[in-house]
N, CA, C and O atoms as CSV, one atom per row, in Angstrom:
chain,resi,resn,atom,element,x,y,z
A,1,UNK,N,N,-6.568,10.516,9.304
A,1,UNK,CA,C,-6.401,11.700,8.479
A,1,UNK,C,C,-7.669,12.538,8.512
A,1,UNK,O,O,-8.787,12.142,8.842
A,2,UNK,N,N,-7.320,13.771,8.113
A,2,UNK,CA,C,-8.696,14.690,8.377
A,2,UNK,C,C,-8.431,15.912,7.410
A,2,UNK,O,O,-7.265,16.166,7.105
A,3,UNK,N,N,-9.709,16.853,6.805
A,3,UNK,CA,C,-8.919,17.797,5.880
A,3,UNK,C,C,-8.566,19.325,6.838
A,3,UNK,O,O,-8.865,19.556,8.010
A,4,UNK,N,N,-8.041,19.957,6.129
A,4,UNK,CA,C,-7.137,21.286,6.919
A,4,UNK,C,C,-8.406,22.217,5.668
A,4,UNK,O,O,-9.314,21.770,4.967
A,5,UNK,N,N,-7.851,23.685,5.886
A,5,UNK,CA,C,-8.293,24.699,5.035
A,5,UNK,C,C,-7.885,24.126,3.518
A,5,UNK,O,O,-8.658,24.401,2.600
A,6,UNK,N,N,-6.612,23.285,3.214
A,6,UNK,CA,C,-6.049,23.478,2.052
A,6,UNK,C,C,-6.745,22.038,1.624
A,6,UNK,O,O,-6.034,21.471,0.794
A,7,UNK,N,N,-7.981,21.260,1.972
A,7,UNK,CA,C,-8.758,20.237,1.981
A,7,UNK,C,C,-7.910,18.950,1.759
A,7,UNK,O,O,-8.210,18.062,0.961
A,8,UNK,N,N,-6.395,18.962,2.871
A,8,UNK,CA,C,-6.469,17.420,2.462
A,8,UNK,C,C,-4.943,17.607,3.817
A,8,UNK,O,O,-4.217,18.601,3.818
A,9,UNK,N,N,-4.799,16.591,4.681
A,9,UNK,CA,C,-3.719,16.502,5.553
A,9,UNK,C,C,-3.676,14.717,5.612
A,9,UNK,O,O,-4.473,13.926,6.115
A,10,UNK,N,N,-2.208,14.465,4.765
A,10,UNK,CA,C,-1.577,13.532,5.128
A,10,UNK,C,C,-1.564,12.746,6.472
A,10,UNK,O,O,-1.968,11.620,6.760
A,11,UNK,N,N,-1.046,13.590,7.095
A,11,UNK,CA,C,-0.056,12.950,8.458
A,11,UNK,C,C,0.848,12.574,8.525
A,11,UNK,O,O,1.281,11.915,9.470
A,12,UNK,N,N,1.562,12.950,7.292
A,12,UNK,CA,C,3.092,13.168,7.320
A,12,UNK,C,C,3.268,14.760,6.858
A,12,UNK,O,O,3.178,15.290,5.750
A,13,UNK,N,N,3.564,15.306,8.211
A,13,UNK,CA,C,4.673,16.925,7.529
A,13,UNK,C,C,5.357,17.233,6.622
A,13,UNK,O,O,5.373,18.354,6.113
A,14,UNK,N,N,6.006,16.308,6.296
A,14,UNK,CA,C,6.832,17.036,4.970
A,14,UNK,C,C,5.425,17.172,3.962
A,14,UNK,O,O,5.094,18.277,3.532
A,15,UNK,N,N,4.582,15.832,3.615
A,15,UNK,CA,C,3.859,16.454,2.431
A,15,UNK,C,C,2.792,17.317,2.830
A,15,UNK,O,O,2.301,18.005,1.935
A,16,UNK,N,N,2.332,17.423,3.978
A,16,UNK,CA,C,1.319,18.408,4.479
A,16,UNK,C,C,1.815,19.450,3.598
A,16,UNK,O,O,1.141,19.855,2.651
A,17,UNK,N,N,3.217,19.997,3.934
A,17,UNK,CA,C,3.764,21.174,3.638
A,17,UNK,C,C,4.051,21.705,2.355
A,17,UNK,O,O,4.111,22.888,2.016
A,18,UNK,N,N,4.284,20.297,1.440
A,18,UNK,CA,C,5.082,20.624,-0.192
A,18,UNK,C,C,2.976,20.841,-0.384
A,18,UNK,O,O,2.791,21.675,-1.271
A,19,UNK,N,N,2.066,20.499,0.000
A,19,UNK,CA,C,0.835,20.907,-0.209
A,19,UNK,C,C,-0.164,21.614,-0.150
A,19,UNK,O,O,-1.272,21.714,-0.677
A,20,UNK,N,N,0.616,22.216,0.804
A,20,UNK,CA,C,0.340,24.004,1.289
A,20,UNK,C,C,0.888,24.925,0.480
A,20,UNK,O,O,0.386,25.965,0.052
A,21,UNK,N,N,2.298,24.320,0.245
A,21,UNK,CA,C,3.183,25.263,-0.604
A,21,UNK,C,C,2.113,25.692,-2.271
A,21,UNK,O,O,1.647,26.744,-2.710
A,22,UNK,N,N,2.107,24.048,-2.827
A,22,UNK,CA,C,1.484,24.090,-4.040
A,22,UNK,C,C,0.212,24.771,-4.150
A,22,UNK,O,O,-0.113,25.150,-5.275
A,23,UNK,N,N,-0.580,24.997,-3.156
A,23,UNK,CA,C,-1.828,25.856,-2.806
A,23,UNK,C,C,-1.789,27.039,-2.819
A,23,UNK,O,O,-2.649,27.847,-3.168
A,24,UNK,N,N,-0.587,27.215,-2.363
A,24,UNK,CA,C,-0.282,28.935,-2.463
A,24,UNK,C,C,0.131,29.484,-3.521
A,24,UNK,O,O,0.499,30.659,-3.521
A,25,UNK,N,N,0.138,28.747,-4.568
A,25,UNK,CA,C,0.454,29.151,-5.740
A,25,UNK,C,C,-0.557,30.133,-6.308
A,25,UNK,O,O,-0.249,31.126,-6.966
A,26,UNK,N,N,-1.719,29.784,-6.010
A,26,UNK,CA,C,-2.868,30.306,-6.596
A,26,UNK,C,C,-2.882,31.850,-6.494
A,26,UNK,O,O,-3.340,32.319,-7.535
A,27,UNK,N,N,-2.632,32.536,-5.845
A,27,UNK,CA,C,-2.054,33.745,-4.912
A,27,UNK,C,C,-1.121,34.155,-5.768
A,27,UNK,O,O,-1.253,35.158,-6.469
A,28,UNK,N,N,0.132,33.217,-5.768
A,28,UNK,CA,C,1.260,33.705,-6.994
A,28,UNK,C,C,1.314,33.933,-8.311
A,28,UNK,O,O,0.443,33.450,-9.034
A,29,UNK,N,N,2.306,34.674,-8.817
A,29,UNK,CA,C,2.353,34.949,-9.932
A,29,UNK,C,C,2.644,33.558,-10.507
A,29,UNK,O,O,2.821,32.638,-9.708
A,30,UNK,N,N,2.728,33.255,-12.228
A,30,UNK,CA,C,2.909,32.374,-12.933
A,30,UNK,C,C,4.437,32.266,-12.645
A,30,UNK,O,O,4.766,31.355,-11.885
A,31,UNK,N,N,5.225,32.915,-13.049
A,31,UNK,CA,C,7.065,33.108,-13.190
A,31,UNK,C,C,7.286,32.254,-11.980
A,31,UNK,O,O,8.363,31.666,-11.887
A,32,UNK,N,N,6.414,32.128,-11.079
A,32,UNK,CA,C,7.352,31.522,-9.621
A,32,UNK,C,C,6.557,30.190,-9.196
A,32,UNK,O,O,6.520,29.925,-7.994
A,33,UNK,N,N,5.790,29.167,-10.296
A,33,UNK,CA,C,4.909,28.242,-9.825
A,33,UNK,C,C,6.099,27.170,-10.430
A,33,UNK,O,O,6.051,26.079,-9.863
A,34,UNK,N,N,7.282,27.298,-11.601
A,34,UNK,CA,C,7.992,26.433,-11.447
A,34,UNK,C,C,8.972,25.895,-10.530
A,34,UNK,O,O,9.234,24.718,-10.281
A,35,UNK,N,N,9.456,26.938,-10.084
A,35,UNK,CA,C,10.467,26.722,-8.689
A,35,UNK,C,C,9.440,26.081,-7.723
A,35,UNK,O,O,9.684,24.945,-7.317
A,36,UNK,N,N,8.492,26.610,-7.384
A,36,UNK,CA,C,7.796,25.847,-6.197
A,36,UNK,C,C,7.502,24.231,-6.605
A,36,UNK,O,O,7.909,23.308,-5.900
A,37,UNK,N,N,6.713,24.026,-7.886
A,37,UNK,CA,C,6.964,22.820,-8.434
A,37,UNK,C,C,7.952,22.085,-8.234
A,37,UNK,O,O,7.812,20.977,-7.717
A,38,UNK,N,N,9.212,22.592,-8.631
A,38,UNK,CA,C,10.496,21.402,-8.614
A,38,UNK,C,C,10.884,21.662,-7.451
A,38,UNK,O,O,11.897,21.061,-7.092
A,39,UNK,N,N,10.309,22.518,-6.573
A,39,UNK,CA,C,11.128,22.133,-4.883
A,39,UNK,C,C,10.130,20.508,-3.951
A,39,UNK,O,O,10.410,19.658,-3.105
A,40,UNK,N,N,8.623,20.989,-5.033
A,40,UNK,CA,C,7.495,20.191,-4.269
A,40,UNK,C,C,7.774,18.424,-4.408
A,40,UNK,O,O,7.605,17.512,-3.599
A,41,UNK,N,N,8.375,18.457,-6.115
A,41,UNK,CA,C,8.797,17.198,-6.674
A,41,UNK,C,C,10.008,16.640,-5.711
A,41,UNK,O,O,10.140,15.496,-5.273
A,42,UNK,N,N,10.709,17.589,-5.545
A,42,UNK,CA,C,12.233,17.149,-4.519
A,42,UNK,C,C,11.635,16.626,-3.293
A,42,UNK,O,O,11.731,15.425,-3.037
A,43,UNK,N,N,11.258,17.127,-2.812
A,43,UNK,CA,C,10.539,17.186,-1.211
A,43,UNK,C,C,9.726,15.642,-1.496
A,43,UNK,O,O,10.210,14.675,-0.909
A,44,UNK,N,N,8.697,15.447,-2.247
A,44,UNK,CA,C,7.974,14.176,-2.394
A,44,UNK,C,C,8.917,13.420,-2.888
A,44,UNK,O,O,8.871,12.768,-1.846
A,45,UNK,N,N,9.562,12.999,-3.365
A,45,UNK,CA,C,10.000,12.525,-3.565
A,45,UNK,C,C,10.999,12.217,-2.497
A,45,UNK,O,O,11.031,10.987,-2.461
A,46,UNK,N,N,11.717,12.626,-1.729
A,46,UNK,CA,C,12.718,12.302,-0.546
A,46,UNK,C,C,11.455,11.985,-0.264
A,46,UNK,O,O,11.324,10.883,-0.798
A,47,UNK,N,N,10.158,12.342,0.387
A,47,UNK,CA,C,9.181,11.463,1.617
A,47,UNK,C,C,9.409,10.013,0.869
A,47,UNK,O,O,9.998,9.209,1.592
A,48,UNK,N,N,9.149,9.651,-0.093
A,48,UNK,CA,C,8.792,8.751,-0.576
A,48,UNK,C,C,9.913,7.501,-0.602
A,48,UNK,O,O,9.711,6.287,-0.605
A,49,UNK,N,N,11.131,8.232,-0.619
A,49,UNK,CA,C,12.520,7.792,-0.120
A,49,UNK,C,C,12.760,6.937,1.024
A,49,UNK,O,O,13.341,5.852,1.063
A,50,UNK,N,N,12.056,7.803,2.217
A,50,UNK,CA,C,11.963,7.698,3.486
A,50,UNK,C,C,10.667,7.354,4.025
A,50,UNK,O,O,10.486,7.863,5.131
A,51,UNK,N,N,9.778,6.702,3.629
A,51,UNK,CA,C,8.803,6.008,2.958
A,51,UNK,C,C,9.113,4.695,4.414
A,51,UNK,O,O,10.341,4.692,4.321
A,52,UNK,N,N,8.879,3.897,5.331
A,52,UNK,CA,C,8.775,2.646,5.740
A,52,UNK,C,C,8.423,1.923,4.359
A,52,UNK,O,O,7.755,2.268,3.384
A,53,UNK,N,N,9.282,0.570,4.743
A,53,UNK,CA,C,8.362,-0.060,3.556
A,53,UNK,C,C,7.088,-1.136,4.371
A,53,UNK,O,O,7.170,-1.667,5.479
A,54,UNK,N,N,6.196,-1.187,3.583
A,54,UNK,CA,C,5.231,-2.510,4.206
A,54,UNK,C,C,4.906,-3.915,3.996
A,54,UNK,O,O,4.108,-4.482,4.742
């Protein structure tokens, strides 16, 4: 693993992405940080789903 601009890369894509998303919030207005929230929770949550187990 290594960090990106948004200081942190998984190495799994899906959460790279729900973590970019949540970063960009900062940029956004307030009215639209809950939708991104409960799409970010959906999204982690399926990784976590799809998760190998060890």
């Amino acid at each position: 693993m290594s960090e990106s601009a948004t200081g942190s890369v998984t190495g799994m894509g899906s959460v790279d992405r729900v973590i970019e998303g949540v970063t960009a919030l900062e940029d956004r207005p307030v009215e639209e940080h809950v939708a991104v929230f409960e799409h970010a929770h959906e999204q982690l949550r399926r990784a976590l789903d799809d998760a190998p187990a060890d």
